[in-house]
C-alpha positions in Angstrom: 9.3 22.5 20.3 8.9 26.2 19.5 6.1 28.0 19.3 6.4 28.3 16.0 6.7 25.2 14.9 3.5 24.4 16.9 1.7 26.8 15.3 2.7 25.0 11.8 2.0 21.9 13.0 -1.7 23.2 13.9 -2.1 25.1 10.6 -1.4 21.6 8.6 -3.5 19.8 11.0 -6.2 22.0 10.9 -6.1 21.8 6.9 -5.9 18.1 7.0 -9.0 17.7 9.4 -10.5 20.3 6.4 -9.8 17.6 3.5 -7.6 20.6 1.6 -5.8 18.2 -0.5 -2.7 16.9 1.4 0.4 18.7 -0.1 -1.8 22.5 0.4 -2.2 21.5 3.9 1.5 20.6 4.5 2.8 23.5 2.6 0.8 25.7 3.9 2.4 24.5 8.0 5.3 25.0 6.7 4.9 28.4 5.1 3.3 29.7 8.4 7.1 28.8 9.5 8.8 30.6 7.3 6.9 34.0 7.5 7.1 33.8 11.3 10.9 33.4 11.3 12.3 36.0 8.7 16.0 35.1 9.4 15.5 31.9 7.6 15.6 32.8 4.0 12.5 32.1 2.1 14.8 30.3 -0.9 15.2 27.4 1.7 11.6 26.5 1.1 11.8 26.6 -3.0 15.3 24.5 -2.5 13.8 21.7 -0.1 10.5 21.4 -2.4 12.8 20.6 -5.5 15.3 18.6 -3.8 12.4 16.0 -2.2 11.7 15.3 -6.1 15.2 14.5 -7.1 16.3 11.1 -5.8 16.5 9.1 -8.5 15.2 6.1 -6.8 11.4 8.0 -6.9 11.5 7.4 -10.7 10.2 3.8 -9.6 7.2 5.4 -8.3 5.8 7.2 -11.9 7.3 3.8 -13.6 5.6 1.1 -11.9 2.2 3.2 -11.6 2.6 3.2 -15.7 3.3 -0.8 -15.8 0.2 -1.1 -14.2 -2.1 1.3 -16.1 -0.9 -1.0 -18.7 -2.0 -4.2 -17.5 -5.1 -3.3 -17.0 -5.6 -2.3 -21.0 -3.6 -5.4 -21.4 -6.7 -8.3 -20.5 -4.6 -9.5 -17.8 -6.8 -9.0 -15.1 -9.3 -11.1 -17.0 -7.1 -13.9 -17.4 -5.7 -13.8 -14.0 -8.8 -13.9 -12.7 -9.8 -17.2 -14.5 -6.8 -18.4 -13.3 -8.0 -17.6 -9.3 -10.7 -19.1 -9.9 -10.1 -22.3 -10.5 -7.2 -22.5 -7.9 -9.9 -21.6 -5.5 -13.2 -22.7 -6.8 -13.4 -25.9 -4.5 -13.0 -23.7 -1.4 -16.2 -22.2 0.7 -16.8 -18.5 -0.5 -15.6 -19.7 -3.7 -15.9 -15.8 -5.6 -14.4 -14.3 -1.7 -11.3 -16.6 -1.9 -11.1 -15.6 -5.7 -11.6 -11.8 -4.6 -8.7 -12.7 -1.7 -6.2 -14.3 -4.1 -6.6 -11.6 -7.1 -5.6 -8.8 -5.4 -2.4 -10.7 -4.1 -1.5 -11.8 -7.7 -2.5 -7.9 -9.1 -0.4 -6.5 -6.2 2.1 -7.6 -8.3 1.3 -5.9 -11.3 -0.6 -2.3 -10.1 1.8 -1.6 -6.8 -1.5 0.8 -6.3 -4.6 -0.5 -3.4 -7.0 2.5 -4.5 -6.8 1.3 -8.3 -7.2 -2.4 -7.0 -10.0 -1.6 -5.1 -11.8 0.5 -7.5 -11.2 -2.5 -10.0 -12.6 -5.4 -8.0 -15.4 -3.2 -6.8 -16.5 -2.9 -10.7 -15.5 -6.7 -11.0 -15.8 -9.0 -8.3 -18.9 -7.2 -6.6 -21.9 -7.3 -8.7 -21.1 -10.7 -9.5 -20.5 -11.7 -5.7 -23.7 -10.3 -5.1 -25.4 -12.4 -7.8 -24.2 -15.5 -6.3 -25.8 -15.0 -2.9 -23.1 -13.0 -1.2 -24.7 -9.9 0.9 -23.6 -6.3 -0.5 -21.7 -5.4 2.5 -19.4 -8.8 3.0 -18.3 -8.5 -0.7 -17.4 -4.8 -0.3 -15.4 -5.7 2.8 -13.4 -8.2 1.1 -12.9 -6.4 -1.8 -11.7 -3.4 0.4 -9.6 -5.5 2.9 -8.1 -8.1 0.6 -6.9 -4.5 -1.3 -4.7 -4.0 1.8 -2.7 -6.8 0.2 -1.4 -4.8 -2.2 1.5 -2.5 -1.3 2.9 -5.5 0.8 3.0 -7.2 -2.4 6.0 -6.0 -4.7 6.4 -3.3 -6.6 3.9 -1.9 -3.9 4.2 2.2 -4.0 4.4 2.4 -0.3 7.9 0.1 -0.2 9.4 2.3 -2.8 8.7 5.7 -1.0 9.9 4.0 2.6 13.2 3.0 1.1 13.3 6.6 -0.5 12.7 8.0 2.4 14.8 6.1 5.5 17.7 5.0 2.8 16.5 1.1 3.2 17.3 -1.3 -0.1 13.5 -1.1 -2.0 15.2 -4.4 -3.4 14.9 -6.0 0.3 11.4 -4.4 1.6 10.5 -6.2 -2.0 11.6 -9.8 -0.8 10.0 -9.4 2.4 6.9 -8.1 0.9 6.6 -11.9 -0.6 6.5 -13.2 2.7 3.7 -10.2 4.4 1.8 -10.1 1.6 1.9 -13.7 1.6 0.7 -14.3 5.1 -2.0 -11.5 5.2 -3.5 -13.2 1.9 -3.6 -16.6 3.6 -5.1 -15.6 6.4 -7.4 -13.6 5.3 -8.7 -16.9 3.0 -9.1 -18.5 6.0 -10.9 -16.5 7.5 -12.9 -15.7 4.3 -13.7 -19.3 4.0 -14.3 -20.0 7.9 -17.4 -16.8 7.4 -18.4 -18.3 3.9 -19.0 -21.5 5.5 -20.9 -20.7 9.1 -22.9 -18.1 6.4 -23.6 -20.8 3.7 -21.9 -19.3 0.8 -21.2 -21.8 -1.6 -17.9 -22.6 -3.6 -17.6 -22.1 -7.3 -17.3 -25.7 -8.3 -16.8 -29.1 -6.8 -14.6 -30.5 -9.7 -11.5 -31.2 -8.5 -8.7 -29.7 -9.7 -6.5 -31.9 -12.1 -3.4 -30.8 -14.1 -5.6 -30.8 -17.4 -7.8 -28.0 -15.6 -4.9 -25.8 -13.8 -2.9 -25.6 -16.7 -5.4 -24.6 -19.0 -5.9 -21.4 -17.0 -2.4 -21.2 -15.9 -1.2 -20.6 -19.5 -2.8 -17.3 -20.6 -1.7 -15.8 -17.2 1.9 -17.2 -17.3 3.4 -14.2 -18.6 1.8 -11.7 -16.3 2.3 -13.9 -13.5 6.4 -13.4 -14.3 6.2 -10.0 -14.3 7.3 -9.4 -10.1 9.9 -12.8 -10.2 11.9 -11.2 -13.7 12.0 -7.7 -12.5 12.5 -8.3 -8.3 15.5 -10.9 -9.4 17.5 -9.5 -12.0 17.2 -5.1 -12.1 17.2 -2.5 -9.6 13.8 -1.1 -8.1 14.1 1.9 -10.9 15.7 0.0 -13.7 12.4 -3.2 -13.1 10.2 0.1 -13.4 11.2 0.9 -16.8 11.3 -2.8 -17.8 7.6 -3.3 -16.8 6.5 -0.6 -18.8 7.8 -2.4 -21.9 6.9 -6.3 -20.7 3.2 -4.1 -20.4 3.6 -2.8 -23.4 4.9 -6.3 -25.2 2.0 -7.8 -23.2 -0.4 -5.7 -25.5 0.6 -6.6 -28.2 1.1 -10.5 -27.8 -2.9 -10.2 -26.3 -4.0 -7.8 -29.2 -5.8 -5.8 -26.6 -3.9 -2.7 -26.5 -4.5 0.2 -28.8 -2.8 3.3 -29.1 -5.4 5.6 -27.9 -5.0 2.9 -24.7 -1.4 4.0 -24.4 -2.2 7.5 -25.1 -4.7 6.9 -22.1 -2.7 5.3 -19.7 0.0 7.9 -20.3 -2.1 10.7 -19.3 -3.2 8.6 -16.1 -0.3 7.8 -15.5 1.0 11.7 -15.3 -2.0 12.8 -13.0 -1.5 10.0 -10.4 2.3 10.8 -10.1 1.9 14.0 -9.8 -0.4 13.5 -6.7 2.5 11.7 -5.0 5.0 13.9 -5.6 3.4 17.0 -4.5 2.5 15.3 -1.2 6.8 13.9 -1.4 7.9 17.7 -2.6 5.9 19.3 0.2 7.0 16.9 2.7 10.3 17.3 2.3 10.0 21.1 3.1 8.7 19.7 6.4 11.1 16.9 7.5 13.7 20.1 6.8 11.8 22.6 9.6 11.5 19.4 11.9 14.9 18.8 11.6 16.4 22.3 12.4 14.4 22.4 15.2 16.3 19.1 16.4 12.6 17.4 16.9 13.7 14.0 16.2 17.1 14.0 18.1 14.7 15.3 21.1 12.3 12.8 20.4 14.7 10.0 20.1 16.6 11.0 23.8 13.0 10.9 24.9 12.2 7.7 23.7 15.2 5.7 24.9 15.4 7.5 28.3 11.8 6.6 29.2 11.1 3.5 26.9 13.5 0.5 27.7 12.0 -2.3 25.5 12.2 -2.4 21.8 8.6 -4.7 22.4 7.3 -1.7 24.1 8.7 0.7 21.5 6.9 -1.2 19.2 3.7 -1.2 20.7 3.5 2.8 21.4 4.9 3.2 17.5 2.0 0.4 16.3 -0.9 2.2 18.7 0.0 5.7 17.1 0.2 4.9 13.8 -3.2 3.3 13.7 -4.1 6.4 15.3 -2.9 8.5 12.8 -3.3 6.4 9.8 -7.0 6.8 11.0 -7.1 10.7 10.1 -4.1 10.9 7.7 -3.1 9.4 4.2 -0.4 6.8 4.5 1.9 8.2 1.7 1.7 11.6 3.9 1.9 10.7 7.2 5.1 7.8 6.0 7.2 11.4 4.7 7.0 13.0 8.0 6.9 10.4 10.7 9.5 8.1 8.9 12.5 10.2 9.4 11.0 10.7 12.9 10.7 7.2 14.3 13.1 4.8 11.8 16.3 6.4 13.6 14.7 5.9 16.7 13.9 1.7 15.8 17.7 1.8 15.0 18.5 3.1 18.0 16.9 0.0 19.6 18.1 -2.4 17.2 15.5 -3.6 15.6 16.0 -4.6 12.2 15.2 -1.9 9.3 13.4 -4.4 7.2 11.0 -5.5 9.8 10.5 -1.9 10.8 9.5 -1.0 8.1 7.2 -3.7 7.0 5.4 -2.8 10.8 4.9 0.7 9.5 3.7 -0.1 5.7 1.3 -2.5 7.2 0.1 -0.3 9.6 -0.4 2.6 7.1 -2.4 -0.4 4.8 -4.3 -1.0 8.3 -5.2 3.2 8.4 -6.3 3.4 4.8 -9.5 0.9 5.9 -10.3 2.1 8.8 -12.8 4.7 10.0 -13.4 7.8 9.7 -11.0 8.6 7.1 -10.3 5.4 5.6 -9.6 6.0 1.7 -10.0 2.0 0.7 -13.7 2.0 2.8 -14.8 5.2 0.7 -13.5 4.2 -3.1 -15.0 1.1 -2.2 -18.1 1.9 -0.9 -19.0 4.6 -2.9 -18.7 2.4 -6.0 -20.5 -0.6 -4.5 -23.0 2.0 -3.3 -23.0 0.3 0.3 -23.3 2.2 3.4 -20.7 3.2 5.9 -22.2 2.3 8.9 -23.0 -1.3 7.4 -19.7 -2.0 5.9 -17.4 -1.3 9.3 -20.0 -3.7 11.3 -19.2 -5.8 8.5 -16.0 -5.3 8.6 -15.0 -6.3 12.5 -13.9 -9.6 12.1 -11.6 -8.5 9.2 -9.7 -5.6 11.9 -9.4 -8.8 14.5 -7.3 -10.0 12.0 -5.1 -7.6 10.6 -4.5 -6.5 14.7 -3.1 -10.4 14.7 -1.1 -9.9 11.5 0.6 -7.0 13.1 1.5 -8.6 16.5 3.1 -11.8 14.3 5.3 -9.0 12.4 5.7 -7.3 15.7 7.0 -9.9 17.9 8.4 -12.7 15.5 11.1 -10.9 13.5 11.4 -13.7 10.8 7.9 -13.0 9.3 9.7 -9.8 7.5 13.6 -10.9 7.5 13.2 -14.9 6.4 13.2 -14.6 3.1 15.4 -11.5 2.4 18.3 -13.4 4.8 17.6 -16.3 2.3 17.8 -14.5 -1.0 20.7 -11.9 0.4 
């Protein structure tokens, strides 16, 4: 590594560590490289910023995030949540497990953890609390169960990986089925193992006859479609566009969506794409500079010369990206390192689908944890609970997504099952 390159790489740390939004920071590392090395023409930097933006694949990203604006003007969260409900009431921590099992089902329709999080907190929280749940449990599950969903198709974080190592989004969207699907049942079981040693009670003891599960299965039938239409028949792009207008067509079958709603969404839905692909466009100007200085070629004849087992491999990568995604947004830190260490998985034949399910969940891991963790902070500055209280709270909950990632780590069919069956 030159000396210049170290320098950028300090500069954009530096910034980071500052909290100068994340695309300034990386910009400004890679700026400090171009100064310091006038025979690299400054258009370079203009041409890589504009050509990060233009796969076309990315136009998923600004689609999807607009699908689920939608939805939430729509009233389908209400109704999808009276649906959880009752599929769940019987069991111990009856609101939790509903908490749990909402954010899998929404992961289907946001693709976004921050605006599920900052939903539930509004949501499930207060009313948690009313029923005898303490302040800082509820915020935990509403923060963890959150991690849910960008495993959960059309998560944001799938889209930007296949972007970004040339993987089929299509595939990292079957196998988010089966990660997101294990993540949320474990999590209930642990949910419910707490709720019961703790003596929270469930939401009903009626049972749970046809009569009563298809009375709340009906209103949320439509939204509930949503991931199987779009995943099954269109490309990751072409299901973007179609949500929008099964959003849209939602609206109007509900009568809940005005135009000023749309208007709304719209504008929403411009700032929070924009965030992404500032942090993408900057990025890119990045992963060029580490490429002309050969960084992951060097790093990848490192790796194999010194590291002979893909298990180990695995470890070293899942150790450093908890690190990381400890101090650095996921999105952020996914543009960089991913055309760093995917190449380098390859290399030691591990499958691309279950590598990159190990990195997305580890990046969902980063985004709760201390001290940076974005989920704990929307989360606990809306449910007003402290820091210190929630992480203590929130032990138990890191046992188990540390568990979750050895499963994907060392059983490959967790994450390749279901896409070798539907492929």
């Amino acid at each position: 590594m030159s000396d210049v390159l170290m320098l950028s790489a300090i500069v954009m740390l530096v910034l980071l560590f500052l909290k100068v939004p994340v695309y300034i920071a990386v910009l400004g590392g890679s700026m400090v490289y171009f100064v310091l090395n006038p025979d690299i023409n400054a258009v370079v930097f203009a041409q890589q910023a504009i050509i990060g933006t233009e796969k076309i694949s990315l136009m998923a990203i600004p689609f999807f995030i607009c699908a689920g604006i939608f939805m939430n003007y729509t009233g389908v969260t209400k109704r999808i949540m009276d649906f959880c409900e009752v599929v769940t009431g019987r069991l111990p921590g009856g609101l939790a497990q509903v908490n749990v099992l909402l954010s899998t089902v929404m992961g289907g329709l946001s693709g976004s953890n921050i605006a599920d999080a900052a939903m539930e907190s509004k949501m499930m929280v207060p009313e948690m609390t009313k029923k005898g749940f303490s302040l800082e449990f509820s915020s935990v599950v509403t923060a963890a169960s959150s991690m849910i969903t960008p495993l959960i198709p059309p998560g944001i974080a799938m889209i930007l990986y296949g972007c970004i190592a040339n993987v089929s989004i299509g595939k990292l969207f079957i196998s988010g089925f089966g990660v997101g699907g294990l993540l949320c049942i474990t999590m209930m079981i642990l949910v419910g193992f707490i709720s019961k040693k703790r003596g929270y009670g469930n939401l009903t003891t009626e049972k749970l006859t046809w009569p009563r599960f298809w009375k709340a299965f009906k209103p949320a039938v439509l939204p509930l479609l949503l991931p199987i239409i779009i995943i099954g028949i269109f490309t990751a792009t072409e299901a973007g566009a179609v949500a929008i207008l099964y959003a849209a067509l939602l609206g109007i079958i509900y009568r809940e969506m005005h135009v000023k709603d749309m208007v709304q969404g719209l504008k929403e839905t411009v700032c929070s794409t924009a965030s992404i692909m500032l942090i993408v466009s900057a990025a890119s100007v990045f992963s060029w500079i580490l490429t002309k200085e050969r960084i992951p070629q060097t790093l990848t004849a490192w790796m194999l010369a010194n590291i002979h087992s893909k298990f180990v491999f695995l470890i070293v990568v899942n150790v450093f990206l908890l690190l990381v995604g400890m101090f650095i947004e996921g999105n952020a830190s996914m543009i960089i390192l991913v055309p760093l260490l995917a190449p380098i998985a390859a290399e030691y034949g591990i499958n691309e689908i279950q590598f990159a399910m190990i990195y997305i969940f580890n990046n969902a891991i980063g985004a709760l944890s201390p001290p940076m963790g974005t989920l704990m902070f929307v989360t606990c500055s809306i449910t007003k609970c402290k820091t210190a209280a929630f992480i203590k709270e929130a032990v138990p909950f890191y046992i188990l997504l540390v568990v979750n990632l050895m499963l994907l780590t060392w059983f490959e069919p967790f994450t390749t099952f279901l896409v070798n069956l539907f492929y």
